[in-house]
N, C-alpha and C positions, 0 to 999 in steps of 0.2 A: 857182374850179374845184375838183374833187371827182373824186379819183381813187379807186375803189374796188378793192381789189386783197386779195384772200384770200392769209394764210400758210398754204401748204402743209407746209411743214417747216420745220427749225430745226437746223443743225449747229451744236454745243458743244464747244468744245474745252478741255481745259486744262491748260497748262504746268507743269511743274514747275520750279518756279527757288528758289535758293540765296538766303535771306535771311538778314537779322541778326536779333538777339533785336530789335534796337530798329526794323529796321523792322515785325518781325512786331507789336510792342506801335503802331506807332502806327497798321497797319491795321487791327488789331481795335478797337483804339478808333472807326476812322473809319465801321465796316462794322458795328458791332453793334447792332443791333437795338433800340428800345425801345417798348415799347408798354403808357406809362405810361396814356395817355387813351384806351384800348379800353375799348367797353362788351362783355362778354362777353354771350351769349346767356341770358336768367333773372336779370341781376341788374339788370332796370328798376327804376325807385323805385315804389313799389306804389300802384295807381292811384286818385285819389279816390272815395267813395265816390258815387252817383247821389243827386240830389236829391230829395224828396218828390216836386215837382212833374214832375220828368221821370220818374219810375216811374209817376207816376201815370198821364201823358199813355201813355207805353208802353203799360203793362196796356192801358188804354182803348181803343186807336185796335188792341190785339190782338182785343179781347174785338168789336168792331165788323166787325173782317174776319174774322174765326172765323164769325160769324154771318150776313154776305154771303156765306159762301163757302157755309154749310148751304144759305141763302135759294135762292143759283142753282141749288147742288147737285139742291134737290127739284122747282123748278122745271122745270130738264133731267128726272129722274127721269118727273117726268106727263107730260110731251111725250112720251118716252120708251113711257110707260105704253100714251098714248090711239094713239100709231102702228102701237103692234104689237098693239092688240085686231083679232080678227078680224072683218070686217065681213059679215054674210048678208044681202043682199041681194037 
């Protein structure tokens, strides 16, 4: 079962109470923070560099749809051309 239910709000409240030095030291201890194994944002390890063969393959399979794209482009373009000549007949 699967109950779905949205937080609409959130009351927080918080007491003030009389502590000791040593319970104050052993909550801080228990409640702080560390966050030795964050990877921060920018400090990835810098990526390998691409292989011969996968720049190659890249460029190629660019320079090939670069050139289907002109192909159909001009294609479209005479269709284009031969529709909108006026015809007298």
């Amino acid at each position: 079962l699967a109950d779905n239910h949205d937080i609409i709000s959130l009351k927080l409240y918080q007491l003030t109470v009389e502590r000791t030095p040593e319970e104050e030291k052993r909550d801080r201890e228990v409640y702080l923070p560390v966050v030795d194994n964050l990877k921060l944002p920018g400090m990835e390890a810098p990526l390998e560099p691409m292989s011969g063969l996968a720049l190659f393959l890249i460029v190629f399979f660019s320079l090939v749809a670069i050139v289907f794209a002109i192909v159909i482009g001009v294609i479209v373009y005479n269709k284009w051309q031969e529709q909108s000549r006026k015809h007298f007949y």
